[in-house]
C-alpha positions as CSV (number, residue, x, y, z in Angstrom):
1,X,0.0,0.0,0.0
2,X,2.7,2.5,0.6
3,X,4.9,2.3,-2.5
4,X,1.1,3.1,-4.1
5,X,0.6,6.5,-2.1
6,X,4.5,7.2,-2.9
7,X,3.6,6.0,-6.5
8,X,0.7,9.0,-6.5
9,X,2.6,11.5,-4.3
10,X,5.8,11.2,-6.4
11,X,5.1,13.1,-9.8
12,X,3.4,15.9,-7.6
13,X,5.8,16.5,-4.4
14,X,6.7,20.1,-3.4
15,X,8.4,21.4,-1.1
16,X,8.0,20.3,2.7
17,X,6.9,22.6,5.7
18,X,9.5,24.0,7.4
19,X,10.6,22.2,10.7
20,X,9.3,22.7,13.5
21,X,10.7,24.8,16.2
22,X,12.2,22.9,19.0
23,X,12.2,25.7,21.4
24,X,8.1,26.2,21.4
25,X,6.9,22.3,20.3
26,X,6.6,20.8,23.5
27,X,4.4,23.9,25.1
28,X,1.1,25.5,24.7
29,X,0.1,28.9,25.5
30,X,-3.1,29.1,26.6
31,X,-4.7,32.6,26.7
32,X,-8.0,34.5,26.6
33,X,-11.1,34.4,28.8
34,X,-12.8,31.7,29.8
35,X,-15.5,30.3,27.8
36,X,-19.1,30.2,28.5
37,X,-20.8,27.3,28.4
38,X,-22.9,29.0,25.2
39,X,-19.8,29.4,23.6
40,X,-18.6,25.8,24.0
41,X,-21.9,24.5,22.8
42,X,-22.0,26.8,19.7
43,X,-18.6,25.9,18.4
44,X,-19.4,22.2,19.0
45,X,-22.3,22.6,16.8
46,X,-20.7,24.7,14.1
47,X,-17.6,22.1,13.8
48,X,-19.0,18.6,14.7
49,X,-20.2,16.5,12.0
50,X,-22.5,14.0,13.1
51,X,-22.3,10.8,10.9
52,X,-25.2,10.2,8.5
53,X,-24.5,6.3,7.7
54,X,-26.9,5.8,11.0
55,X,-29.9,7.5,10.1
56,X,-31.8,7.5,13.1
57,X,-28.8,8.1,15.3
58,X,-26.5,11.0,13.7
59,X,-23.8,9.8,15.9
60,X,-20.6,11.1,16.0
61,X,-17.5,8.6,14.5
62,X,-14.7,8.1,16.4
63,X,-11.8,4.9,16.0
64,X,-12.8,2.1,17.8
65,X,-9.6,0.0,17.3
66,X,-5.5,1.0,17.0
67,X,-4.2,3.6,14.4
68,X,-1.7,3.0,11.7
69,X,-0.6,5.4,10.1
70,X,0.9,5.8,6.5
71,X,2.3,8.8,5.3
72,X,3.7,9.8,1.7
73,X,4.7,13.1,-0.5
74,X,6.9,14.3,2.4
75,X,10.7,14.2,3.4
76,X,11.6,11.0,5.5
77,X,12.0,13.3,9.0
78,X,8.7,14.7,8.1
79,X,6.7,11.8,7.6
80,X,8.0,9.9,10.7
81,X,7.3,13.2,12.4
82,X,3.4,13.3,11.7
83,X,3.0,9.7,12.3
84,X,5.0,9.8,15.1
85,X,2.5,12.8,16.2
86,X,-0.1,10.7,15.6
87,X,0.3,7.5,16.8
88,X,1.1,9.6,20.1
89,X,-2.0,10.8,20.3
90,X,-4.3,7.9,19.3
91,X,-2.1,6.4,22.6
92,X,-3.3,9.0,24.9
93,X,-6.9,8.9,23.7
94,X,-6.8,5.3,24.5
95,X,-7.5,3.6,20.9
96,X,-3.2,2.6,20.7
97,X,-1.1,2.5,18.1
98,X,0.3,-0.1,15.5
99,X,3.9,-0.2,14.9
100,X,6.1,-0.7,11.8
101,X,4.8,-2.9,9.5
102,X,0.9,-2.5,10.0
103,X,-2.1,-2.8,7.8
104,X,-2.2,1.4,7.5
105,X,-6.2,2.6,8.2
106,X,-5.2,6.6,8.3
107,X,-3.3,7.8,4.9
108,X,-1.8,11.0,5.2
109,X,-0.8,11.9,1.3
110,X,1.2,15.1,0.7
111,X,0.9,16.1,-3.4
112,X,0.9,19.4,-5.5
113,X,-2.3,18.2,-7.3
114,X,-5.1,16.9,-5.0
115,X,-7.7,16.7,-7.8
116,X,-5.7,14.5,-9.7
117,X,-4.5,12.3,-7.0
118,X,-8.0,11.6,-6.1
119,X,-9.1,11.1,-9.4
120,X,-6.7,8.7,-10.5
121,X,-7.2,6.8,-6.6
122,X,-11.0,6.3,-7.6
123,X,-9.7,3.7,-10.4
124,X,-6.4,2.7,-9.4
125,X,-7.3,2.1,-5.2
126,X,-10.7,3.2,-4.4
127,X,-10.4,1.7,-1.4
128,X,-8.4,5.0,-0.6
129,X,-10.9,7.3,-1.3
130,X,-14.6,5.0,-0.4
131,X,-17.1,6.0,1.8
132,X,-18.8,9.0,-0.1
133,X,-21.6,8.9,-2.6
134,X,-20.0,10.4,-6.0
135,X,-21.6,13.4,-5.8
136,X,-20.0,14.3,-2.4
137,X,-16.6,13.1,-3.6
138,X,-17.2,15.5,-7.0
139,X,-17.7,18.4,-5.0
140,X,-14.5,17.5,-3.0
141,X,-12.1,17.2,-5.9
142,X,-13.5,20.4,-7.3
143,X,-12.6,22.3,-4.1
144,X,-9.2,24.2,-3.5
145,X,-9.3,23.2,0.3
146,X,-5.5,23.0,1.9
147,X,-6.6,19.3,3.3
148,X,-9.6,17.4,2.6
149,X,-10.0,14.5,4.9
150,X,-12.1,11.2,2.9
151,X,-13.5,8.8,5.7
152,X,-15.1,6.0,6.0
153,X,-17.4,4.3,8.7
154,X,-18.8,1.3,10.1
155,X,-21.4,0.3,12.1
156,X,-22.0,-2.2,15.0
157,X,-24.7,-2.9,17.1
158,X,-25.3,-0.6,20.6
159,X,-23.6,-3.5,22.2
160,X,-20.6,-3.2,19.9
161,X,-21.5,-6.8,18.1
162,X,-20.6,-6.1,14.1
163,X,-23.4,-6.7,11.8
164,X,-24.3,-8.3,8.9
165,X,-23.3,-6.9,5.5
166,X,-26.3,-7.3,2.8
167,X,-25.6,-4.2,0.3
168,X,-23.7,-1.0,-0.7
169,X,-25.8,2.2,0.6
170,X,-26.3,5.6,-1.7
171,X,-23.9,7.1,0.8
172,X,-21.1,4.5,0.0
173,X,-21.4,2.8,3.0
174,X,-22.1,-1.0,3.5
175,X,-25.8,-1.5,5.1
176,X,-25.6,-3.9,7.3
177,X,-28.2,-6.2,9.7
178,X,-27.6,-5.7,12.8
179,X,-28.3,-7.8,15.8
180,X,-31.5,-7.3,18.1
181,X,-30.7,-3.8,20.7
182,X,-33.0,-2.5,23.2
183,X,-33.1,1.4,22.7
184,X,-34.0,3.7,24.8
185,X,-33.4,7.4,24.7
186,X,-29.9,7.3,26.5
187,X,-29.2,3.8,24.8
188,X,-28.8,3.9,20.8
189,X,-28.9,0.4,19.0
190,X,-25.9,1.5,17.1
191,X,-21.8,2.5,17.2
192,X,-20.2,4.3,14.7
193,X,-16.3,3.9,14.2
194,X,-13.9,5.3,12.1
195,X,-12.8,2.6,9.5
196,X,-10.3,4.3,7.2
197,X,-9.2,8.2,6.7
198,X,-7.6,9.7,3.7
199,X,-6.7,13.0,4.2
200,X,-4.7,14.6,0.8
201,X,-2.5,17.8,1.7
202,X,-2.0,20.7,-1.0
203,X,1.9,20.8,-0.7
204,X,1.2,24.5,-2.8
205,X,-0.4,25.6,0.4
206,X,2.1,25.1,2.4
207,X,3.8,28.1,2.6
208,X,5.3,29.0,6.0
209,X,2.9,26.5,8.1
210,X,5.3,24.4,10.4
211,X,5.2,20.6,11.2
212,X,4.2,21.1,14.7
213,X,0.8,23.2,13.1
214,X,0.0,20.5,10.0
215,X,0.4,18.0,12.5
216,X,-2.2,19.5,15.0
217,X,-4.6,20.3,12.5
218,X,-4.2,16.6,10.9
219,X,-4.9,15.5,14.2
220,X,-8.2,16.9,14.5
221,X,-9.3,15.6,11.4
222,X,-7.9,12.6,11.3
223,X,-9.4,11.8,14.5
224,X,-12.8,13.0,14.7
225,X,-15.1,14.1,11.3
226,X,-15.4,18.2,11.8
227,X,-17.3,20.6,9.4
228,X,-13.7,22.7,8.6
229,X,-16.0,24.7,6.4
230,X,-18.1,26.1,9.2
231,X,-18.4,30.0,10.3
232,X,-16.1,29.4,13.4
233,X,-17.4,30.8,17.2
234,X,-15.1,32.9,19.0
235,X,-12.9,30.0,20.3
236,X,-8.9,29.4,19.5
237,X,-8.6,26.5,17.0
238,X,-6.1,25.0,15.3
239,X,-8.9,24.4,12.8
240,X,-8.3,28.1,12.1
241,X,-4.6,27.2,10.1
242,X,-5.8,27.6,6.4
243,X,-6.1,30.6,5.6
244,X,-4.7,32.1,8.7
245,X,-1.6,30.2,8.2
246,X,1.1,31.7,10.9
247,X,-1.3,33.6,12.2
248,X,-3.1,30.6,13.5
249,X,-2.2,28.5,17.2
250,X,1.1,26.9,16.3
251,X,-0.3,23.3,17.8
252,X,-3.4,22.2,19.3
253,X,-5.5,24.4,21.6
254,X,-7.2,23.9,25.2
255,X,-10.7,24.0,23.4
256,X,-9.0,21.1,20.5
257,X,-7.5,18.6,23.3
258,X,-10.7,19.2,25.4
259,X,-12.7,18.3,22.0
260,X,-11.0,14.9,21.2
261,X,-11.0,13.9,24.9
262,X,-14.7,14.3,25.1
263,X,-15.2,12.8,22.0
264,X,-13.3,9.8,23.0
265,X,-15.1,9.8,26.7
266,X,-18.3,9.7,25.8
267,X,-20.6,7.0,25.3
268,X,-20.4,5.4,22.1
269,X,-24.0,4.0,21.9
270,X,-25.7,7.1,22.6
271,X,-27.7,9.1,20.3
272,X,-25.9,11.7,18.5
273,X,-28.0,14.5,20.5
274,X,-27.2,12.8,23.6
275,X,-23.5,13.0,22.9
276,X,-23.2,16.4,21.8
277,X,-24.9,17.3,25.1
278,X,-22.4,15.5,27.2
279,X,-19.5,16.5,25.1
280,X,-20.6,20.3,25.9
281,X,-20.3,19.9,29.7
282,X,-16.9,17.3,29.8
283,X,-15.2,20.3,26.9
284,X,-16.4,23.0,29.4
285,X,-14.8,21.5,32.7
286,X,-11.7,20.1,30.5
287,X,-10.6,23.8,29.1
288,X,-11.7,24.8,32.9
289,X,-8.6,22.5,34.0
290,X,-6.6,23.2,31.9
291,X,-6.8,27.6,31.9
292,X,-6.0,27.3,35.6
293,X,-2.2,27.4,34.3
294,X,-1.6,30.1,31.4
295,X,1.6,27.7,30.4
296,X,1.4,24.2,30.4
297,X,2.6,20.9,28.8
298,X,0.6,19.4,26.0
299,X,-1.6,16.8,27.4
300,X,-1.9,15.1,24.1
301,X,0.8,14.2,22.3
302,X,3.7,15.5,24.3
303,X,6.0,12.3,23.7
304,X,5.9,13.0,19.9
305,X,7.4,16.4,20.1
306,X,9.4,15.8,22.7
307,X,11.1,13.0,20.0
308,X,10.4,14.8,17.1
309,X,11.0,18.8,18.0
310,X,14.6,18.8,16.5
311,X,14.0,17.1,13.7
312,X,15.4,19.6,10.5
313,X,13.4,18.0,7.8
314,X,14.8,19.6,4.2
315,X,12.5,22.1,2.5
């Protein structure tokens, strides 16, 4: 699989990011007033894409299972340093990582030519770029968009039991059977997980974002499916890189770690309503914690940058 990605990436590459800065990596500012509640619950709505493969349930998809991660279009120090990112945070959200040699489920592809690359994926691996209905996956190639994220998800039963496949949805998923579940309204009859994630990088727009800030924002949408096209609330974001580029946080944000801990804390078989409500109140106490000091240690993540902060990868 990845001499295929380096196959695509290759007649395409550009130059990398520069490095990132081993002096700031490891640390986050945190600054600002504290968020209301309202405020919280607004930017959870505007960026939190609830999966449609369910239905009825509108849940929102998160890994169930380890990460392995596959990176191509970038220097060697680079590549390792994203996965490395990564895998470190799939390890502190509790879903682990797979080492050297795995069957890669996230694809990180780096390529002056995104269009194209997906194009030529949809006959030559469409397993890379499955999970949308055509129309949705037109509209993507035909966007400019610095990263577009392509992902895939499955379902099991509220219980966590897989189903049955019996045919291929309008949406691109499979529909499946699943077993017998007693709903209620705290109790869906469904899961939804995150089966594979392609996200394809515009190398063109590129231009003076560091490794420490692609990695963050591939983080977010590697790890959770988020509307990146929304009108953003008044909340610091890494989501905010492209266009801001330098201007943006320079790695992930109090209101970004509290996001993906409270996506990966809350129930899975809940409805999707039900989750948003209790991901509001665990992001609210989370950013609460960590705004009591200004300057802190990443909580996600740390280990990678601590290994990866003087890496020099050529430009």
């Amino acid at each position: 699989m990845l001499h295929l990605l380096l196959a695509l990436a290759a007649s395409t590459a550009a130059p990398a990011p520069p490095p990132p800065d081993p002096t700031t990596g490891p640390a986050i500012v945190v600054e600002g007033r504290r968020l209301s509640q309202h405020e919280v619950s607004e930017a959870v709505r505007a960026i939190g894409r609830p999966d449609d493969a369910g239905g009825f349930e509108f849940q929102f998809a998160r890994w169930d299972g380890p990460l392995c991660v596959a990176v191509a279009g970038l220097p060697r120090e680079g590549g390792e340093y994203l996965a490395d990112h990564l895998g470190a945070i799939a390890r502190d959200l509790g879903i682990g990582s797979k080492g050297p040699g795995c069957k890669p489920n996230a694809f990180i592809i780096v390529t002056a030519d995104p269009a194209a690359l997906i194009q030529r994926a949809r006959f030559s691996k469409p397993g890379l770029v499955s999970g949308l209905y055509p129309a949705l996956l037109d509209r993507i190639v035909r966007s400019d968009d610095a990263v577009r994220a392509i992902a895939s998800t499955d379902l099991t039963s509220g219980d966590g039991d897989a189903g049955t496949p019996s045919t291929y949805g309008e949406s691109g998923h499979d529909v499946v059977t699943l077993p017998q579940w007693n709903a209620s309204k705290l109790n869906a009859p469904t899961q939804t997980h995150l089966s594979r994630v392609t996200v394809i990088v515009d190398s063109r727009q590129l231009d003076g974002i560091s490794y420490a800030q692609l990695s963050a924002y591939l983080a977010m949408v590697t790890f959770a499916r988020l509307d990146v096209h929304s009108s953003k609330p008044d909340v610091d974001t890494i989501l905010t890189l492209f266009p801001r580029g330098q201007a943006a946080p320079q790695d992930l944000t109090a209101f970004d770690q509290a996001y993906l801990r409270a996506l990966y804390t809350v129930a899975p078989n809940m409805p999707g309503d039900q989750q948003r409500l209790a991901m509001i109140g665990m992001i609210q106490k989370l950013i609460d914690g960590l705004e009591k000091d200004k300057r802190l240690r990443a909580p996600i993540g740390l280990a990678a940058h601590e290994r990866a902060g003087d890496a020099q990868p050529s430009r």
